[in-house]
N, C-alpha and C positions, 0 to 999 in steps of 0.2 A: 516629271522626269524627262529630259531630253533626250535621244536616242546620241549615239557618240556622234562628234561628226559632223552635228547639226546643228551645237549651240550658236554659232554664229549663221548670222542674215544672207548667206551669198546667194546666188541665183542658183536656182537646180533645176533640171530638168525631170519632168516627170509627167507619165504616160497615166492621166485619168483613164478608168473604164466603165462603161454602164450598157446595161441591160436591161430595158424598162418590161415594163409590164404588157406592153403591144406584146412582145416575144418578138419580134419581126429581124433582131440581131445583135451584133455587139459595135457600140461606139466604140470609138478607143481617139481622147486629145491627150498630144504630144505638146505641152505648153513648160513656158519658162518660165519657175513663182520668184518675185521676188520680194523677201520680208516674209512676213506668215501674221496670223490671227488676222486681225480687223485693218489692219495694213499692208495687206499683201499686195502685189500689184503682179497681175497675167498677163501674158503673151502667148496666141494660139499659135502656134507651128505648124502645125497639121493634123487635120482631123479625117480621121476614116471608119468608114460601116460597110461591117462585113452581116450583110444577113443570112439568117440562118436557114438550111434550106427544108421546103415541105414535109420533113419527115420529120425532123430534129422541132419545129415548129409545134404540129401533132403531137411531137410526145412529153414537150412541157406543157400542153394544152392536160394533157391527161396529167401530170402529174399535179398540178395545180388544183385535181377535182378527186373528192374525196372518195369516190365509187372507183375512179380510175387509177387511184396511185396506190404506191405500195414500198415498204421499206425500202426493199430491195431496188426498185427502177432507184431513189431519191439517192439512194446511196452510189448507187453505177451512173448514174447525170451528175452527178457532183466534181467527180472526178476526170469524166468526159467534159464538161463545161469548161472545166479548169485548165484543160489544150486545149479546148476550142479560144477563149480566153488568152492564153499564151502566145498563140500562133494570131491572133488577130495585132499583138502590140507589136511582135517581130514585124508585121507587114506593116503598120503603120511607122515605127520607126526609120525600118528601111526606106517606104516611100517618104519620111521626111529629109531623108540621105543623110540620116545619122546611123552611129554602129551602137549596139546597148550599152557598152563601156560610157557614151556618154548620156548615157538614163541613170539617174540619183534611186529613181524609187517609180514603181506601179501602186497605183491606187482603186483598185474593184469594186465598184456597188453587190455583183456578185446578181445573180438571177432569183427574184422573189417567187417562193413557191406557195409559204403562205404567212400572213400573217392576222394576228390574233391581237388587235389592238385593246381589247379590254375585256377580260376574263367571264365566262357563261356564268353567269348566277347560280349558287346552290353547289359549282363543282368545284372544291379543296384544289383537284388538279388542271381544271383550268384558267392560268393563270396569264397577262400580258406578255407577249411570247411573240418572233417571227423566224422566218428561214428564210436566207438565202443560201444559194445553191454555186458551186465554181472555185474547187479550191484553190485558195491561196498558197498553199504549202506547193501543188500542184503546177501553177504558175509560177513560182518562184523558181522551181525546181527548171522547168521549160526555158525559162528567160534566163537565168544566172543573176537573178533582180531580185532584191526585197519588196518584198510585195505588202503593202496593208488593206485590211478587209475586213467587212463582218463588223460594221457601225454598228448598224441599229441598236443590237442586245444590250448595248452600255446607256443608250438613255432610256432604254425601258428598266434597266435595273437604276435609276434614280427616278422612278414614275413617270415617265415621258410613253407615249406612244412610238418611240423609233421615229416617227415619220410624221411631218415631210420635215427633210434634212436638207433640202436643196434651198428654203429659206435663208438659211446661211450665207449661203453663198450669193444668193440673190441681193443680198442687203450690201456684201464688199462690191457685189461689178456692177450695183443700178442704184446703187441709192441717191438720189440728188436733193441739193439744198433746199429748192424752191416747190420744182415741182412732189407731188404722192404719183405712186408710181404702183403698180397692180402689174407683177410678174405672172404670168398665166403658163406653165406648162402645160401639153395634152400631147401626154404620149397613151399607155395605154389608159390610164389614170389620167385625169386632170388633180393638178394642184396648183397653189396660188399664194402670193407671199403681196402682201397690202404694206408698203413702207412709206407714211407720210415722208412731206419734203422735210427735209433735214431730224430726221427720226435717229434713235437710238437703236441701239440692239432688243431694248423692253421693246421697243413702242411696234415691235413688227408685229403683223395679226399674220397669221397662214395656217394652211388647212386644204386636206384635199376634196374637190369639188367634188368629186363624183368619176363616171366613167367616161373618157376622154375619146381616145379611138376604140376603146374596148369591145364595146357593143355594134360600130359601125365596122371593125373590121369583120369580126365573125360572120354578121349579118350578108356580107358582100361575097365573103368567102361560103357560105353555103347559097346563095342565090346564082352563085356562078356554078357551084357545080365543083368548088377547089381549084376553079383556075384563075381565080385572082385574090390577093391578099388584104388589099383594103383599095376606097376606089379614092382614083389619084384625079388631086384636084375637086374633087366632091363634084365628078361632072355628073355621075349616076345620080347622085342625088337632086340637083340643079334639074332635072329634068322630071320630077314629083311631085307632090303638093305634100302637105304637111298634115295628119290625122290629128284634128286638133283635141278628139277624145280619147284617141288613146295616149297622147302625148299627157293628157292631162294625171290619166289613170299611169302614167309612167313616174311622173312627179310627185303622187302622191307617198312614193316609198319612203320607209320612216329615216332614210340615211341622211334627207336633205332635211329632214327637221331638227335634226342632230346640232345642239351649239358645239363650237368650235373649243378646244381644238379635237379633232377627229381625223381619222383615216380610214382607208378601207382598200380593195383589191377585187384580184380576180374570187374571193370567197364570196361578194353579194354582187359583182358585174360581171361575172364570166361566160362559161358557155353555157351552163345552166339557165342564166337569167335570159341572154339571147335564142336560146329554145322559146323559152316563155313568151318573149314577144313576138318573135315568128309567129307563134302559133295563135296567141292575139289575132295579129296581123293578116293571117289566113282567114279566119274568124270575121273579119270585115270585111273581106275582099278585095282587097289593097294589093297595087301592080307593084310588083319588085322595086320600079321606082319612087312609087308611095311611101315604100316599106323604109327604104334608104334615107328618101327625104325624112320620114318622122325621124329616123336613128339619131339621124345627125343633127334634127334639131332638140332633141333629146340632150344632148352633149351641149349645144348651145345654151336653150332653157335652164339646164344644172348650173351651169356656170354663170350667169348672168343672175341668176334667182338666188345662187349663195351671197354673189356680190348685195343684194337689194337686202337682202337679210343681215347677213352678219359683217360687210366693210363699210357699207358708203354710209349707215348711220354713225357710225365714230370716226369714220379716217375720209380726209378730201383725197378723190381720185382725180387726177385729169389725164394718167395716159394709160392705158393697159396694155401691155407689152405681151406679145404670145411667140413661143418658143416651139421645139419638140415637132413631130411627126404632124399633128393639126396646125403647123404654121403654115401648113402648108394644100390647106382643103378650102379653094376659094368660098367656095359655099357656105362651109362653114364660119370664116372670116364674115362673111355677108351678113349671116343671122346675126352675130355675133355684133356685128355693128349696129346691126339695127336694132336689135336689145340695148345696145347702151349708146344713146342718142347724144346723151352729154358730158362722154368719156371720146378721146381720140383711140383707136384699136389700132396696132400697128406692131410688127412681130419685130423681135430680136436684129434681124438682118437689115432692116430699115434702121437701126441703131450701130450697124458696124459689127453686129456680132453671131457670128454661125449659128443659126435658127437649131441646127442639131446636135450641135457641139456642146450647147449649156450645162448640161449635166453633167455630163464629160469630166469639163472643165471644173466643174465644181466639186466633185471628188477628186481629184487631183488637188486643188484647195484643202480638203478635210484630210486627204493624207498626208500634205505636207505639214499641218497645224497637228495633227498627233508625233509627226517625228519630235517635234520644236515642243511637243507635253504642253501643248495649250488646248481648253476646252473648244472641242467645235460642232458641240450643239448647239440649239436656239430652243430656251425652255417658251420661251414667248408662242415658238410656233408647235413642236411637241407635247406641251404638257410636264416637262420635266419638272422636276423638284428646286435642281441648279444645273449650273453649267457645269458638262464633264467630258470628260476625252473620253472620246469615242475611236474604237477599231482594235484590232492585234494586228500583229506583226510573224510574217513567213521570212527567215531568213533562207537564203539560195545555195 
């Protein structure tokens, strides 16, 4: 079904939003779609990040951990996300020097608190399942905007894991004829979308690698003492050597043995896990900069090791493109190169396209493919059943 209004192809304007799993803020791209499903064609207008500050940080940190959350906070952040959310698209708009009257439609990823990609054994009640957080109804309400939101639940109710959805999208703004193409986000999650040269929507492989800035941000953030949030540029890290046995004993977690497709979050990378290796870490003697360097070749190692395992024996790679928050950690980039010797590494913005905006951008795509009632999953890369439209609808 088409939403009114939108059966026909004109260009619309609309304010993607996301809020990855760093927690670190809210994106928000103001882009111009034109067309919709596998033929869409974007133009960014302006993108902006409001991050959120130390406290509000702290308490999605705790809501994400099961000792720390509780009905009651998930339900009072819900609704608080969802102006924090509102007032981030106002300012983006405005600073694109448009007024909302001419915004079509907002599209939310919405804040992951937890997700539950494949049901505990033995329990009736737990079943494939995720939250995100920031309501839509909330935002709608704030903006004077229809807002869509709240993907995931629709491809896990056709067997899919919800995630990663950003495949999709990866496949309309990167996919080339000739060359395979290896999308790499690392926000707080790494995920990765493998699209041979002139591939199909089947033939995409994606899956999320592992933990991306996850574990380097926290790690950074308690060695300073909370006064820094993640280390910029991986200069902390550049200045460490690499503990090659506990990196090893960090590898052998059974997440990276996992065949694809899979997902996972702050429930096996979070803060819990980074206590864990602190305290490792402690355990050997290892200087803060030690401690850093392993983190983040940890996030390298994952990613480069899912590559060796489950893409480069079926699909030719020659470029790996990296987006997201680690587009931007040279050190990381470094490992990362020198783990794939016979791949070029080269982020998003070397290609013309805002290293941070991606996702942005790419829910704003998934929204506009639900108004138009076209499916905008990718069973290839969740696990779905078929292709289904994905999201609900907040009217204003």
């Amino acid at each position: 079904m088409v939403i009114s209004g939108w059966e026909k192809d004109l260009p619309v304007i609309v304010v993607g939003l996301m809020s990855g799993t760093s927690l670190d803020g809210i994106d928000a791209a103001v882009v111009r779609i034109t067309g919709s499903g596998l033929q869409s064609q974007v133009e960014l207008i302006h993108y902006a990040s409001t991050p959120y500050d130390a406290l509000t940080r702290e308490k999605l940190k705790a809501l994400c951990s099961v000792e720390h959350s509780s009905s009651a906070s998930i339900c009072s952040m819900n609704a608080y996300l969802g102006s924090l959310f509102g007032e981030a698209v106002l300012q983006a708009v405005s600073e694109a020097k448009l007024q909302m009257d001419d915004v079509h439609l907002i599209s939310s990823h919405g804040q992951t608190v937890w997700h539950i990609p494949v049901g505990e054994s033995g329990d009736h009640y737990s079943v494939p399942s995720t939250l995100q957080i920031g309501d839509i109804s909330v935002i709608a309400k704030h903006t004077g905007t229809m807002v869509v939101g709240d993907f995931r639940p629709a491809d896990m109710a056709v067997g899919g894991q919800g995630a990663p959805l950003v495949p999709y999208g990866d496949f309309i703004l990167f996919r080339d004829e000739h060359k395979g193409r290896l999308l790499q986000n690392i926000g707080g999650i790494g995920n990765c979308s493998a699209i041979p040269g002139g591939a199909g929507p089947t033939e995409v492989l994606a899956f999320d690698t592992g933990p991306g800035n996850m574990v380097m941000d926290e790690v950074v953030y308690v060695l300073s003492g909370g006064r820094l949030s993640y280390d910029e540029e991986g200069r902390w890290a550049a200045q460490g050597r690499v503990d090659d046995g506990l990196l090893a004993e960090m590898m052998s977690h059974p997440y990276f043995h996992m065949t694809p497709p899979k997902s996972t979050g702050r429930e096996l990378f979070g803060k819990d896990y980074a206590s864990w290796f602190l305290v490792k870490a402690k355990e050997r003697s290892l200087s803060d900069e030690d401690i850093i360097a392993t983190a983040t070749a940890f996030t390298a190692h994952s990613i480069a090791d899912s590559y060796q395992k489950y893409v480069f024996p079926v699909c030719k790679i020659h470029e790996v493109i990296v987006s997201g928050g680690g587009a931007h950690n040279s050190e990381l980039l470094r490992m990362l190169s020198a783990l794939l010797p016979e791949q070029k590494v080269l982020t998003s913005a070397q290609l013309g396209f805002h290293d941070d905006a991606k996702e942005a951008v790419i829910f704003a795509l998934l929204g506009n493919d639900f108004m138009h009632g076209i499916p905008n999953n990718l069973p290839a890369a969740t696990g779905a059943e078929r292709p289904t439209v994905m999201g609900k609808l907040a009217l204003p």
